[in-house]
C-alpha atoms as a printed R data frame, in Angstrom:
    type eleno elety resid chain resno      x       y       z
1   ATOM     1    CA   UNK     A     1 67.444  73.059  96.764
2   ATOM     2    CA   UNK     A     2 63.999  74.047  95.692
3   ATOM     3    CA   UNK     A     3 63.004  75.974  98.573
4   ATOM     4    CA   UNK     A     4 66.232  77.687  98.498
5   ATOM     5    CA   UNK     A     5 65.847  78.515  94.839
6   ATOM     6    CA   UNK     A     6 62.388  80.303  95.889
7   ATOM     7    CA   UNK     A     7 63.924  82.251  98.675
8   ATOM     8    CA   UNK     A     8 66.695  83.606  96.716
9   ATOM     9    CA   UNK     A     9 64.209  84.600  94.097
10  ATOM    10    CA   UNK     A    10 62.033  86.216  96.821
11  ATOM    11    CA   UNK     A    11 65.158  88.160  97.895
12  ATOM    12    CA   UNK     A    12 66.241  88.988  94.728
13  ATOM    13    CA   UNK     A    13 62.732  90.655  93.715
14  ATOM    14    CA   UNK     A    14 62.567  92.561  96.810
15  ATOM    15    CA   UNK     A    15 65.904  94.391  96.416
16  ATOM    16    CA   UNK     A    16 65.097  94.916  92.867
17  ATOM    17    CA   UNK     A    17 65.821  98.839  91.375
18  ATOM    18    CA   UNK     A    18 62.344 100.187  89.950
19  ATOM    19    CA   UNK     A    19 62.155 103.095  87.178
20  ATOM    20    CA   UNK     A    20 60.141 105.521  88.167
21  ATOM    21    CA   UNK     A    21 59.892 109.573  88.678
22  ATOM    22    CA   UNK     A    22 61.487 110.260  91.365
23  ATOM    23    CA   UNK     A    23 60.637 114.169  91.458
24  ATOM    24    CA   UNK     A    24 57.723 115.767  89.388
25  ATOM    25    CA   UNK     A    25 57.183 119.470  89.521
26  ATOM    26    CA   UNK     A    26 54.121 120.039  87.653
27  ATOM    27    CA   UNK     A    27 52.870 120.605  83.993
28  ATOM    28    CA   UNK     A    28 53.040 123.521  81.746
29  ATOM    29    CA   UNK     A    29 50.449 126.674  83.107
30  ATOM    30    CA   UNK     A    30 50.669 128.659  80.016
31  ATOM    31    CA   UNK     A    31 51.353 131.606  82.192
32  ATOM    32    CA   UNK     A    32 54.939 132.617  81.160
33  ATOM    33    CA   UNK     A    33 57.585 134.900  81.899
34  ATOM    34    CA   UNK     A    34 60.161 134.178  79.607
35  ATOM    35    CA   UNK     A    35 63.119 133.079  82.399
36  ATOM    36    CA   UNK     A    36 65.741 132.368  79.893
37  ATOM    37    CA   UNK     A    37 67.984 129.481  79.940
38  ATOM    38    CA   UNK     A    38 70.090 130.125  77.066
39  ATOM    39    CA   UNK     A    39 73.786 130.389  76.275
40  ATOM    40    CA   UNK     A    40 74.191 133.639  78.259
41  ATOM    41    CA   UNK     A    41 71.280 132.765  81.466
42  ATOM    42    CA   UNK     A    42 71.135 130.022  83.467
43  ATOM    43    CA   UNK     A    43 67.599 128.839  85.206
44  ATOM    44    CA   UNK     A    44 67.904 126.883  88.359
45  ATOM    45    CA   UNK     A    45 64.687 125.073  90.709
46  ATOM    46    CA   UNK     A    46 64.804 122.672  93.460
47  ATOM    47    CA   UNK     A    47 63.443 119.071  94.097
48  ATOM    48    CA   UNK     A    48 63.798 117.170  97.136
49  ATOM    49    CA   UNK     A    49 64.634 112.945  97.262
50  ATOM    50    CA   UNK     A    50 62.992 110.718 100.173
51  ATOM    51    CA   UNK     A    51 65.954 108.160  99.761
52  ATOM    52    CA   UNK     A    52 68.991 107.167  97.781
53  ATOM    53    CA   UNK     A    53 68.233 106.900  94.376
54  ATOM    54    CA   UNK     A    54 69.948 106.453  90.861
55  ATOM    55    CA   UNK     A    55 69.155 109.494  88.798
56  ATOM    56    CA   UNK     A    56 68.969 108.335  85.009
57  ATOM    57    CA   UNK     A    57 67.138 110.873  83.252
58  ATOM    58    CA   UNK     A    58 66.158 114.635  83.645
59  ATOM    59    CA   UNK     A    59 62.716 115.661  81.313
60  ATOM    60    CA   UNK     A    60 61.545 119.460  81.111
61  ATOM    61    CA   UNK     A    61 59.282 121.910  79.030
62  ATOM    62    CA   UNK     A    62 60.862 125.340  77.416
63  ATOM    63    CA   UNK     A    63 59.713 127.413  74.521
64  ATOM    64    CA   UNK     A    64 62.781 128.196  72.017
65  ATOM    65    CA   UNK     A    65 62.657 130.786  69.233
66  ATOM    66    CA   UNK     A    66 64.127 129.498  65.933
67  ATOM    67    CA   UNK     A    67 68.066 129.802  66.708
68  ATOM    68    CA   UNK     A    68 70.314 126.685  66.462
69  ATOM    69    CA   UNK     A    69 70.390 124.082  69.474
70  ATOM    70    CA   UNK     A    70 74.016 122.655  70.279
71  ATOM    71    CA   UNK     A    71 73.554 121.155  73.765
72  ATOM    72    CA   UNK     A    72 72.598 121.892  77.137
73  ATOM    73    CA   UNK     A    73 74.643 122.349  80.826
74  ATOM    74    CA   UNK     A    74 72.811 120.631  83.227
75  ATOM    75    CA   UNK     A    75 73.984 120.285  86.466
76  ATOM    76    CA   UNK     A    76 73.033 119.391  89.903
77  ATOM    77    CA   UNK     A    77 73.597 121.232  93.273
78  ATOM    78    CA   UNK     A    78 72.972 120.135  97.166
79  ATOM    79    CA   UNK     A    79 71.284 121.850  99.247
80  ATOM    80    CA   UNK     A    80 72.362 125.654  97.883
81  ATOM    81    CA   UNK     A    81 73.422 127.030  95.023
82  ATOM    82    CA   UNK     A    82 76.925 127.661  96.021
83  ATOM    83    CA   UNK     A    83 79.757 126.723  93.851
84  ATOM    84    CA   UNK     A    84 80.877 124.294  96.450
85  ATOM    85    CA   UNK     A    85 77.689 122.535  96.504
86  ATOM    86    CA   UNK     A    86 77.809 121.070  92.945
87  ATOM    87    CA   UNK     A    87 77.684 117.766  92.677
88  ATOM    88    CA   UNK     A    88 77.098 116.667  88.906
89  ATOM    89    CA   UNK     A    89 77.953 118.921  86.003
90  ATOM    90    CA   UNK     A    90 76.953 116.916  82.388
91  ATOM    91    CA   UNK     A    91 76.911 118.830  78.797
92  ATOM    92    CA   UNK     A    92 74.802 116.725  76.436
93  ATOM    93    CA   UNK     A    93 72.335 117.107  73.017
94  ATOM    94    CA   UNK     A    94 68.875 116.310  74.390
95  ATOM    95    CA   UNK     A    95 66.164 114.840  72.754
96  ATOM    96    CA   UNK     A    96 64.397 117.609  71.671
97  ATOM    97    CA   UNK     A    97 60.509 117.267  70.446
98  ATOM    98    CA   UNK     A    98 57.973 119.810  69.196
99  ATOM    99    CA   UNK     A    99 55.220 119.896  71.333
100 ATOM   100    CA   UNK     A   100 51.690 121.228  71.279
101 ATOM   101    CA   UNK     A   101 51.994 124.265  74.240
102 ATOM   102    CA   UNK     A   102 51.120 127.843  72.594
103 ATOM   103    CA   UNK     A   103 53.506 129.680  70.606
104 ATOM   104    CA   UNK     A   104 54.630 132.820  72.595
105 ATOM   105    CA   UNK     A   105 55.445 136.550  71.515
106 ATOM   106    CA   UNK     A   106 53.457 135.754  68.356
107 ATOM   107    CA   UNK     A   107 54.663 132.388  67.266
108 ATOM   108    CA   UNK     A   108 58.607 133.591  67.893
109 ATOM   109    CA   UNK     A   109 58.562 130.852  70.499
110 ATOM   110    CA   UNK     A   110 57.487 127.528  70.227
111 ATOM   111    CA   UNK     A   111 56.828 124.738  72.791
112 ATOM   112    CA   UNK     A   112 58.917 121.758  73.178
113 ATOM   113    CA   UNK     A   113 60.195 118.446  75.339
114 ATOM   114    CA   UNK     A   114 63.379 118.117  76.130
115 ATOM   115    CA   UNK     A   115 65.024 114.728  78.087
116 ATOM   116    CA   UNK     A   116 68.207 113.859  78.850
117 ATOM   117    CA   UNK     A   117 69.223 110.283  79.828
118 ATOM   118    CA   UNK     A   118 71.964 108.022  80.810
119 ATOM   119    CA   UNK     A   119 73.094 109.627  83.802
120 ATOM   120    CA   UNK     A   120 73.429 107.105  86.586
121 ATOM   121    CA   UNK     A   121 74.024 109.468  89.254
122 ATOM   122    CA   UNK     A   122 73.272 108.168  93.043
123 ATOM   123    CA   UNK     A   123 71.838 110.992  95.347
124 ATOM   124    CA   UNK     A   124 71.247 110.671  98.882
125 ATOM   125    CA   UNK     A   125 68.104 111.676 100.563
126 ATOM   126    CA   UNK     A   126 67.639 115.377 100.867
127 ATOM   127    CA   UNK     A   127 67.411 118.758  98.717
128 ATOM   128    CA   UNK     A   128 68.781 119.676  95.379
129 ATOM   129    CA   UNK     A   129 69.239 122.560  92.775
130 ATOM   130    CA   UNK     A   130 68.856 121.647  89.179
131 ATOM   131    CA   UNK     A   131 70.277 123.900  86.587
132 ATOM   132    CA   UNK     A   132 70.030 124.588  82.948
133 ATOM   133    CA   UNK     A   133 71.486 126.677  80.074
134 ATOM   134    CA   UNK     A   134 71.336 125.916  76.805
135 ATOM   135    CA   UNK     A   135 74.322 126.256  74.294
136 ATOM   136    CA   UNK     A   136 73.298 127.600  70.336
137 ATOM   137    CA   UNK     A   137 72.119 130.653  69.062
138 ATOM   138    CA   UNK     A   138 68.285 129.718  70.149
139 ATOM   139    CA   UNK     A   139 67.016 131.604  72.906
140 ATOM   140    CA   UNK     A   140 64.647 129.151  75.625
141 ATOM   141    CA   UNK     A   141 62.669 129.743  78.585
142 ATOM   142    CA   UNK     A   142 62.176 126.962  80.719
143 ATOM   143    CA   UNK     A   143 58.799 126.566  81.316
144 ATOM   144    CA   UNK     A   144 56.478 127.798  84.726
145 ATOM   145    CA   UNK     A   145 54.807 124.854  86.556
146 ATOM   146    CA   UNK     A   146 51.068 125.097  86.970
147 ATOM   147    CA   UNK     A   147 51.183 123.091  90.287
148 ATOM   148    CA   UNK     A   148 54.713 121.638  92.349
149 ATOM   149    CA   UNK     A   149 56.290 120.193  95.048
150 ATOM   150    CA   UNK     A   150 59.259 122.339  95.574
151 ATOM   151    CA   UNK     A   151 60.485 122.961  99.002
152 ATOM   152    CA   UNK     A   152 61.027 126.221  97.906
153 ATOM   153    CA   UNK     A   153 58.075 128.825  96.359
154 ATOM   154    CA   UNK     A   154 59.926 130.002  93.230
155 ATOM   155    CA   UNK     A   155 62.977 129.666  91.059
156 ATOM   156    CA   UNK     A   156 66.604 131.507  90.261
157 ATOM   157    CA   UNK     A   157 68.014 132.964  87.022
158 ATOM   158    CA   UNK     A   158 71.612 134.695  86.609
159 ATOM   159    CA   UNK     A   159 73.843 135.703  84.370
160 ATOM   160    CA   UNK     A   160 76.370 132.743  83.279
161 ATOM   161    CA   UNK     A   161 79.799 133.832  85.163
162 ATOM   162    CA   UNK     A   162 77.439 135.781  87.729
163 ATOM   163    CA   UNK     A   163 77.717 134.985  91.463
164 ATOM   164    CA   UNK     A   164 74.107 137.540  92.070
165 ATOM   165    CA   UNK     A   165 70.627 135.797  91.201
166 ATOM   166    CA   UNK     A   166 67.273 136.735  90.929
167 ATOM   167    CA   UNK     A   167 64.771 135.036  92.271
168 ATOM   168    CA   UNK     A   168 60.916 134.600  91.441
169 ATOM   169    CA   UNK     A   169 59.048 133.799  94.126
170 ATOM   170    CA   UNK     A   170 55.838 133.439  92.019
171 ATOM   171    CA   UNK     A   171 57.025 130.866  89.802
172 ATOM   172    CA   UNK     A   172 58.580 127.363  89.615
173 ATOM   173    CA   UNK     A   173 59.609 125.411  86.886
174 ATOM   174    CA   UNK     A   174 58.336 122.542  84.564
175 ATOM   175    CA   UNK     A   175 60.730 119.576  85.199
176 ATOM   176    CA   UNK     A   176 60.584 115.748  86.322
177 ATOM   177    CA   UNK     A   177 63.695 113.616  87.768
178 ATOM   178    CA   UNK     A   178 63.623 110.114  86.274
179 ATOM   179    CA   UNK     A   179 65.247 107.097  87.938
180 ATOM   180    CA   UNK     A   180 65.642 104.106  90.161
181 ATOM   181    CA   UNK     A   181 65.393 103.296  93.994
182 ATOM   182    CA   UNK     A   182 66.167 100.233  95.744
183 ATOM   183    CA   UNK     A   183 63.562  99.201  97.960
184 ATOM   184    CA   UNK     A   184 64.248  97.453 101.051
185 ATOM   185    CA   UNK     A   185 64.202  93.620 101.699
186 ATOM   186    CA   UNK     A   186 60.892  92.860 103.899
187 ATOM   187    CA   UNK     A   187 61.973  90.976 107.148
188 ATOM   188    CA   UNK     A   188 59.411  87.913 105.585
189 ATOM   189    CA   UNK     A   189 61.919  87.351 102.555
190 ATOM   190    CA   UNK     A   190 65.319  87.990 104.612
191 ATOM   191    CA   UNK     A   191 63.497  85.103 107.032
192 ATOM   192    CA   UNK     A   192 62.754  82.964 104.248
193 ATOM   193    CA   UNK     A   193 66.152  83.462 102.553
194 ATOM   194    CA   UNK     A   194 67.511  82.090 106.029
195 ATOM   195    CA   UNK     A   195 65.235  79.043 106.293
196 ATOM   196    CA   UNK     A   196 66.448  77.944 102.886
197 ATOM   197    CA   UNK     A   197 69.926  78.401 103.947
198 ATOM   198    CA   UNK     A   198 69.597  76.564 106.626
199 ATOM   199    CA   UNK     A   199 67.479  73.466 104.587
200 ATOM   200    CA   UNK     A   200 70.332  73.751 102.195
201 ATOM   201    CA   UNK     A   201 73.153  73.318 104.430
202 ATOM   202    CA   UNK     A   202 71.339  70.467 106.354
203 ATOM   203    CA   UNK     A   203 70.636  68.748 103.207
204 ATOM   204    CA   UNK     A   204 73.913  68.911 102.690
205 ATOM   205    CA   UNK     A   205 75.065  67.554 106.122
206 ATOM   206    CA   UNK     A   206 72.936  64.833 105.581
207 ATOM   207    CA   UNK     A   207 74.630  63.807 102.201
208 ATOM   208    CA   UNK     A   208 78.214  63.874 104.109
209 ATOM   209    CA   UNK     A   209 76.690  61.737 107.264
């Protein structure tokens, strides 16, 4: 019973979810264009997945000028950024802290975090569009990346209720994807799971004998 205690523990810890970022685009550059994604613009970039994973969280960098915040539309596209390719569409208050980036235009704009979390949405391997638009009177601008791993150079912006976007070939966005993957069972614990099994159900024929 011991040894079969150990094996299912091996298991157990080798099929374990892990938190971790699952996509990181890069940091703030302080080169900005002022891409606004606001109540009337929406800013979308892409990130790419290696394997299936449990999205939980979404964390970015904007500058806001001093309008209200409501909420923001986030919402998740695969592969393009056609209407039929939407996947996940969430509307939620994020956490919203002041951080130390520049002030833009003057001080009119001011940096800050944002992260949403609680989403627990699986994706499958492969490439995704991330959107956002905030909803308030505050104007933002998400944030340009100094360094990324995009699959694409660049990032979209259009008009909410606008099929046409423009794109920006020079610049991606600030953004990291936070979440879980399962990992996969090494063949040494599935074997070791099986000898216990088998000591187990000997043990047990033993007893009956």
């Amino acid at each position: 019973m011991r040894l079969f205690l150990l094996t299912t523990l091996t298991l157990t810890l080798s099929i374990a979810s892990s938190a971790a970022t699952l996509f990181d685009n890069g940091g703030y550059s302080g080169q900005q264009s002022l891409r606004l994604n606001s109540g009337r613009w929406t800013m979308y970039d892409d990130f790419t997945l290696d394997s299936t994973s449990t999205v939980t969280g979404v964390e970015w960098g904007q500058h806001d000028n001093n309008g209200d915040y409501i909420s923001t539309v986030l919402e998740i596209y695969a592969g393009s950024l056609d209407s039929n390719a939407l996947v996940f569409s969430v509307t939620l208050a994020a956490n919203r802290t002041l951080n130390g980036n520049p002030a833009l235009l003057g001080g009119t704009f001011k940096g800050y975090d944002y992260s949403l979390g609680g989403l627990n949405l699986v994706l499958g391997p492969g490439s995704y569009f991330l959107s956002l638009h905030n909803n308030g009177s505050l104007q933002s601008a998400w944030d340009e990346t100094d360094g990324n791993s995009s699959t694409i150079g660049g990032r979209y912006q259009r008009r909410i209720g606008a099929e046409a976007a423009a794109f920006y070939a020079q610049e991606d966005s600030v953004f990291r994807i936070i979440g879980e993957t399962e990992s996969v069972p090494e063949p040494s614990s599935l074997a070791l799971m099986a000898i216990g099994g088998v000591a187990v159900f000997g043990r047990r024929w033993m007893k009956r004998g």
